[in-house]
C-alpha atoms as one frame of an Amber mdcrd trajectory, in Angstrom:
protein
  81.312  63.172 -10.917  77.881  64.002 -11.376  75.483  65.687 -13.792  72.191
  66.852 -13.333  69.496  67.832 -15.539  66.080  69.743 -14.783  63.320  68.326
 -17.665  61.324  71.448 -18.904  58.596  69.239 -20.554  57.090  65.929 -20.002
  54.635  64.034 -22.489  52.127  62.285 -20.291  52.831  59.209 -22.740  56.384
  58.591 -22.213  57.436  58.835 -18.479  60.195  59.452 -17.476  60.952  55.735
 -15.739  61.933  54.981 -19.647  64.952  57.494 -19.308  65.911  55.955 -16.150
  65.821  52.573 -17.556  68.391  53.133 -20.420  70.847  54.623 -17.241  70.561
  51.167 -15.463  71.674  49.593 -18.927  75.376  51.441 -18.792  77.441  49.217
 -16.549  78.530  51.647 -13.158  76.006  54.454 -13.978  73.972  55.278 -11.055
  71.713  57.532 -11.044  68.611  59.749  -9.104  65.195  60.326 -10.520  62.528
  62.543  -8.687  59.802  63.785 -10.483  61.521  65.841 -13.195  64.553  66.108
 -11.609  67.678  63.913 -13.286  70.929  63.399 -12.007  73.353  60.629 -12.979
  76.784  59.639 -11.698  80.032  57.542 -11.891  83.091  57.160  -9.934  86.086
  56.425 -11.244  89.962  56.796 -10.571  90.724  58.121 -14.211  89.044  60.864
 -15.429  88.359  59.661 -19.031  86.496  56.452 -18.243  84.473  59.104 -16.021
  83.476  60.979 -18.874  83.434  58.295 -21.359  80.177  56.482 -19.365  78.881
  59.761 -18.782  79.263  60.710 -22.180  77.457  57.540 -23.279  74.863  58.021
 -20.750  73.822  61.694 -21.683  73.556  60.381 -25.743  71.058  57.926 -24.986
  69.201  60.032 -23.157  68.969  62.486 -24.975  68.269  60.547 -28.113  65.323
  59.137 -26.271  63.863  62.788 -25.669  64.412  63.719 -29.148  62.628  60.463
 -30.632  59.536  61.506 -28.658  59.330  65.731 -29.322  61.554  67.551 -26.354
  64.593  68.362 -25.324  66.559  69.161 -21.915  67.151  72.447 -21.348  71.039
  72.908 -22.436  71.272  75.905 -20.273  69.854  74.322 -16.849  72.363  71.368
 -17.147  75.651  71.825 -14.907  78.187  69.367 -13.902  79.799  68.952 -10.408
  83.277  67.379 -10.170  82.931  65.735  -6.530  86.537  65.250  -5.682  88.693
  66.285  -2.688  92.010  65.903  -4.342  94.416  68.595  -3.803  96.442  70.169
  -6.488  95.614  70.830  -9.956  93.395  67.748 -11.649  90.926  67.974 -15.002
  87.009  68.571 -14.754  84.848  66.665 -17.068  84.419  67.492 -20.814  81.155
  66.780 -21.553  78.523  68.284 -24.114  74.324  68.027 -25.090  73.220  68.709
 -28.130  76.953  69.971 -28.889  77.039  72.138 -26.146  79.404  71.699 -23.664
  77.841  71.357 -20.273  79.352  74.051 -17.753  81.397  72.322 -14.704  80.194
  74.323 -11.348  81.689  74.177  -7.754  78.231  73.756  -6.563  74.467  73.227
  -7.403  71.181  72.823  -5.829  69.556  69.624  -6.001  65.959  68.600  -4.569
  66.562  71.805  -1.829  70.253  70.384  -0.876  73.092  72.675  -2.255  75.741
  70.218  -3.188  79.627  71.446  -3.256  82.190  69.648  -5.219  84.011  68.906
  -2.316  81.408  68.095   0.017  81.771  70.128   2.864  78.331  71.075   3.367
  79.438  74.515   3.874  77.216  76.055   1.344  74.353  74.513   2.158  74.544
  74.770   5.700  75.033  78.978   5.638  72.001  79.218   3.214  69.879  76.616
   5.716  71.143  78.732   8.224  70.346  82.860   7.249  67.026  81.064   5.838
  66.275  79.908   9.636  67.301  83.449  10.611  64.758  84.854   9.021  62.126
  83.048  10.278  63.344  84.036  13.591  62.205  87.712  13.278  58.741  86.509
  13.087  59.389  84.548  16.200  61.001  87.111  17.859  57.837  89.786  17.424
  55.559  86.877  19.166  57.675  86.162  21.770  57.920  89.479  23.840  58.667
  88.461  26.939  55.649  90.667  28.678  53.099  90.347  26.474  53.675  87.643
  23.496  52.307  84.310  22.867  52.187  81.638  24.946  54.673  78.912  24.929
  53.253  75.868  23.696  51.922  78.509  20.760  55.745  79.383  20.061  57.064
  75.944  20.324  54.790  74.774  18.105  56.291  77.486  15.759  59.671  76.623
  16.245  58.717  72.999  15.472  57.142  73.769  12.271  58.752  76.785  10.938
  62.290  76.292  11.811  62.979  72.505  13.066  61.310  71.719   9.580  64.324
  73.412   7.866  67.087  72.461  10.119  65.734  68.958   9.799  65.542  68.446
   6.055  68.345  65.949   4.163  70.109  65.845   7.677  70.224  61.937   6.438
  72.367  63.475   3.537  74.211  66.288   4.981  75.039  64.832   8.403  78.535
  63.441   6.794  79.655  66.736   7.433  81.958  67.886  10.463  80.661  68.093
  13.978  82.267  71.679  13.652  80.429  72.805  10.773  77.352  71.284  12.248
  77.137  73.504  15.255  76.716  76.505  12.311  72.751  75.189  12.741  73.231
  74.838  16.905  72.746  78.174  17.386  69.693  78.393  15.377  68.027  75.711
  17.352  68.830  77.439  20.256  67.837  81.189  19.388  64.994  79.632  18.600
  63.846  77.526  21.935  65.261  80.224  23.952  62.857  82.710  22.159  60.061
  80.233  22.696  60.296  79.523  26.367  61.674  83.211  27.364  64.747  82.040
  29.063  67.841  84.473  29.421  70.148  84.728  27.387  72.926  83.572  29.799
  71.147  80.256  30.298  73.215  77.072  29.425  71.890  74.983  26.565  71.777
  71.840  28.170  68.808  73.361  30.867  67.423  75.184  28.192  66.410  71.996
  25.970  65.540  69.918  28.700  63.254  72.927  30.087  61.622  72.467  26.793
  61.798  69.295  26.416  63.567  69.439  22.904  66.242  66.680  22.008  69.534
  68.574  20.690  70.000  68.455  17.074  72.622  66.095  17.035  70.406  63.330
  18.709  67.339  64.861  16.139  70.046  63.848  13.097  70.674  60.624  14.738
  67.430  59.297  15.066  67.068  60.151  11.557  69.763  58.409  10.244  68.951
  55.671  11.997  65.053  55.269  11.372  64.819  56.892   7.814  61.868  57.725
   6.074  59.299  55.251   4.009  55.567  55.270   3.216  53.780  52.295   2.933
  49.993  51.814   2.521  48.697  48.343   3.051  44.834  47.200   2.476  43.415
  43.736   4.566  40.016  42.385   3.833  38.079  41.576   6.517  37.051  38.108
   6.744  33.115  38.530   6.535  31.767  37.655   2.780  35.414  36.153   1.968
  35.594  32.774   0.650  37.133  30.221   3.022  36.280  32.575   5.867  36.007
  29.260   7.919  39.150  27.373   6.671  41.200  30.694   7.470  39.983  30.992
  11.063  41.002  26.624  10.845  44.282  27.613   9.571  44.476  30.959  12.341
  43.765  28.474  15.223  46.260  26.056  14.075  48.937  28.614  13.951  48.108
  29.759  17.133  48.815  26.322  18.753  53.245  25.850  16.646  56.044  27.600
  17.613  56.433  30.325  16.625  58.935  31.024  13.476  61.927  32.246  12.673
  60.693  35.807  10.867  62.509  38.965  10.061  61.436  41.747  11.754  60.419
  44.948  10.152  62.276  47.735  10.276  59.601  50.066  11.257  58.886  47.953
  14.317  62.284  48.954  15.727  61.253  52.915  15.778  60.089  52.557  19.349
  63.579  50.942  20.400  65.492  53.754  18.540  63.901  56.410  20.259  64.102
  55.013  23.670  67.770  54.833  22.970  68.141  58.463  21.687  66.278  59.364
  24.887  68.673  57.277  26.857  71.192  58.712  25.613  70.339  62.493  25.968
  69.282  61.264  29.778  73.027  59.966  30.090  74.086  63.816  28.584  71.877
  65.080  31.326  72.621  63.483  34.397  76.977  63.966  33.583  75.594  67.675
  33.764  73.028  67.970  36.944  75.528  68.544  39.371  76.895  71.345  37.611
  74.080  72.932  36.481  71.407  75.616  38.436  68.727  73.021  37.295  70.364
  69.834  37.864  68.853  70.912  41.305  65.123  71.051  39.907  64.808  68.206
  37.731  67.417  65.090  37.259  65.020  63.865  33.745  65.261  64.810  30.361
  61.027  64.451  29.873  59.087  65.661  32.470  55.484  67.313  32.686  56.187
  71.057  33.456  53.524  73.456  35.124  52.652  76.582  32.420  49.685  78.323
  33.430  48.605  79.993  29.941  45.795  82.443  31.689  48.383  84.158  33.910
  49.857  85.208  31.161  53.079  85.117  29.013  55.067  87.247  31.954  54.151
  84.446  34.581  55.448  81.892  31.900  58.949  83.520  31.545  59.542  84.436
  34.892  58.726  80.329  36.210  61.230  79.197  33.071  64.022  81.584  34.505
  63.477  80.424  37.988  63.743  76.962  36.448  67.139  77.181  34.587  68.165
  79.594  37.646  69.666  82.620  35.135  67.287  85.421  35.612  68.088  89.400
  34.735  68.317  89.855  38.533  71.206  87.420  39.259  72.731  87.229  35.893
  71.705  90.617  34.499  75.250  92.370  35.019  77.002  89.512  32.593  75.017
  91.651  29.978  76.378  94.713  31.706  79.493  94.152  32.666  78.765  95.559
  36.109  78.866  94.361  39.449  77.459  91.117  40.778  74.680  91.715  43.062
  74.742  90.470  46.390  71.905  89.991  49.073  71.894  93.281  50.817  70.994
  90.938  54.665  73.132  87.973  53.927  76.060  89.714  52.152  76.250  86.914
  49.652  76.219  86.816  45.610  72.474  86.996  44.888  71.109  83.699  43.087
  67.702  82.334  42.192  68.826  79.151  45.244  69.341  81.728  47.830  66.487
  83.939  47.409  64.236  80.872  47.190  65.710  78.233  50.018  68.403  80.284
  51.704  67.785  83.968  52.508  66.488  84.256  56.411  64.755  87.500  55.709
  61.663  85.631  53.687  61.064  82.920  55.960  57.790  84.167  56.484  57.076
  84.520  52.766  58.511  81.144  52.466  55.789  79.684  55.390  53.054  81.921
  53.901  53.276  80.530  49.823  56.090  77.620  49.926  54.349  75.570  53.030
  53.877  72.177  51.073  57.708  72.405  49.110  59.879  71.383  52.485  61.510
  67.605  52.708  60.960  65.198  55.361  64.143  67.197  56.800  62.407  70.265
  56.892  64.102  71.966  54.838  62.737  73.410  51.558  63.961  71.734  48.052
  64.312  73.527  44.776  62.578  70.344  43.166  59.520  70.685  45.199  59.401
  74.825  44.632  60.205  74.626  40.939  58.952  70.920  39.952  56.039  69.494
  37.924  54.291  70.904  41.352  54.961  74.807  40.492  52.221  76.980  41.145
  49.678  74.673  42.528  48.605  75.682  46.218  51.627  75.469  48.679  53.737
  75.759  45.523  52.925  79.407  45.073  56.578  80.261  44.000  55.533  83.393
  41.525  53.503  84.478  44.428  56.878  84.157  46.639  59.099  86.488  44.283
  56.496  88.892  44.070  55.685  89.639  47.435  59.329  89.720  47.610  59.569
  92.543  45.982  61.409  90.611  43.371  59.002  90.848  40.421  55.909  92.283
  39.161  54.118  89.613  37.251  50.206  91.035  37.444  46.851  89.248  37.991
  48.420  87.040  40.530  47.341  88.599  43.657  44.329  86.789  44.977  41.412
  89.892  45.177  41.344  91.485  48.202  45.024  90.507  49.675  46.636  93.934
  50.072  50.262  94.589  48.790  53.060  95.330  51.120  55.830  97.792  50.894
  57.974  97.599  48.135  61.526  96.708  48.515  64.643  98.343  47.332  64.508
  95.237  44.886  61.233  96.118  43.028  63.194  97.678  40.620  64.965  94.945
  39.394  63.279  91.903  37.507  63.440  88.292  37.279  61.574  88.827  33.605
């Protein structure tokens, strides 16, 4: 049971900490103060001793706003019956200023819309179409030819929509891992907007691609570190009396054992995120060998190559490569047509073939991909599509283009004179 008030006027003279301290006096009242918003609770297994301490509760507050010249707002004050007992069981009859206070199935509270049953559900579809429309401004920036860069439209995601997705998770999280994955595919609209990938692309390649933890590992490390301020002030020693008996005392200390202290909790932030990371690593590497990228990369954080001056186009076309679903190999999913196969080899066209396999662009591959061959001799998707991408005898963008596999612009070297289109020019990676 809960009821929650919003205060429509404060007098600087009595704050409100005096209305929270006559709650704390009513034995099994809790109750949440923030700024001027109010709630107070009790739990009970009969629902007359839940609105007899309620009852109680809302009289002395009350009282106390009238003794010093306002009142709550009658019409702003709801109460929530949190129960998930089936059948048919009483709400609370409670009243202000002999008004009865209107029982709800839901209200919002500091941003978090709070059902009487506590799915979640509610809040989760508003978090959710909010999100939705912040992707619409993402989704005119990110044009896949011509939109902003990535790091420009990560950084959006981050701040615009993360930001959202992220708030009272600590609160919310008690909800099913079903009715979580309502804000999955948020998260993921979003990134995959961001870096440009297609839309066939598995999640898994896609956040590691953008180096993005999941949102299940964001809402664990939340849980698990909180959130607290603290500001703390130290003195230095110069023009502080007994400057020389505390650098005695500092050079004693330094000299014992050392004692048996607790350990701030802050202090274990850097453990808790190497253990999130761990564990999204142990996600990953269950997944590389059945993943296109597994091949690339088998860890979760990794420096990737983006070359912002070629251009957003260059950008989207090295991310597809990466997570190996491009419009040319996995274009007819969308279309429901035919999978394409290598006209020479007579085999289902993929970003692996094309890149390590296909005889017909061994030269290509000599000319651009010299540097990206094992001590084998044989070339390695890691060493064409790694943290090495692009730089000289990495030239991979250079490869599919005079390939006839994409047009990406301004990556010609001046002078070097294009060769004859292919039957493929038509089709794009991006």
């Amino acid at each position: 049971m809960s009821w929650k008030r919003f205060v429509s006027s404060v007098n600087a003279q009595t704050p409100l900490t005096q209305v929270w301290n006559r709650v704390r006096k009513i034995s099994g009242v809790r109750g949440t103060l923030y700024v001027d918003d109010l709630s107070i609770s009790f739990s009970a297994g009969r629902m007359p001793l839940i609105v007899r301490k309620l009852q109680l509760a809302i009289n002395r507050i009350s009282r106390w706003a009238s003794t010093r010249g306002f009142r709550f707002s009658a019409s702003k004050t709801v109460a929530v019956h949190f129960c998930r007992l089936r059948g048919v069981h009483p709400d609370p009859d409670l009243y202000i200023y002999d008004r009865r206070i209107s029982c709800v199935e839901e209200t919002l509270f500091l941003g978090l819309i709070c059902d009487s049953r506590l799915t979640w559900v509610p809040h989760l579809r508003h978090v959710k179409a909010a999100c939705m429309r912040t992707l619409s401004l993402l989704r005119v920036l990110a044009h896949t030819s011509w939109g902003a860069d990535r790091q420009t439209l990560l950084l959006l995601h981050r701040t615009l929509i993360l930001l959202k997705l992220e708030y009272g998770s600590e609160v919310y999280s008690s909800a099913t891992e079903a009715r979580l994955h309502v804000l999955d595919s948020v998260h993921h609209a979003g990134v995959r907007l961001a870096t440009g990938a297609f839309r066939s692309s598995p999640i898994p390649s896609l956040l590691v691609d953008a180096g993005i933890l999941p949102l299940a590992l964001r809402r664990q490390s939340s849980l698990l570190r909180g959130y607290s301020v603290g500001f703390c002030w130290v003195p230095a020693h110069v023009g502080v009396l007994g400057n020389e008996r505390a650098d005695r005392l500092a050079k004693e200390a330094s000299t014992r054992a050392a004692p048996s202290l607790p350990v701030p909790f802050r202090d274990l932030y850097s453990s808790i995120r190497v253990a999130v990371l761990a564990s999204w690593q142990g996600q990953w590497e269950a997944l590389v060998v059945t993943t296109k990228m597994g091949e690339v990369t088998s860890m979760t954080y990794h420096s990737w190559t983006y070359v912002h001056e070629q251009g957003r186009r260059s950008e989207t076309a090295l991310a597809r490569l990466r997570m190996g679903h491009s419009r040319l190999t996995h274009g007819y999913l969308m279309s429901r047509g035919p999978q394409p196969f290598c006209d020479d080899c007579l085999v289902p066209l993929t970003v692996r073939h094309f890149l390590v396999e296909c005889p017909s662009l061994v030269e290509l591959r000599e000319r651009f991909l010299f540097h990206c061959r094992s001590v084998h001799g044989t070339y390695e998707m890691s060493l064409i599509l790694g943290e090495r991408a692009l730089s000289p005898g990495h030239e991979v963008l250079l490869f599919v283009e005079e390939a006839g596999l994409l047009r990406v612009g301004k990556l010609r070297p001046a002078g070097q004179i294009r060769p004859a289109e292919s039957e493929l020019m038509a089709r794009h990676l991006a």
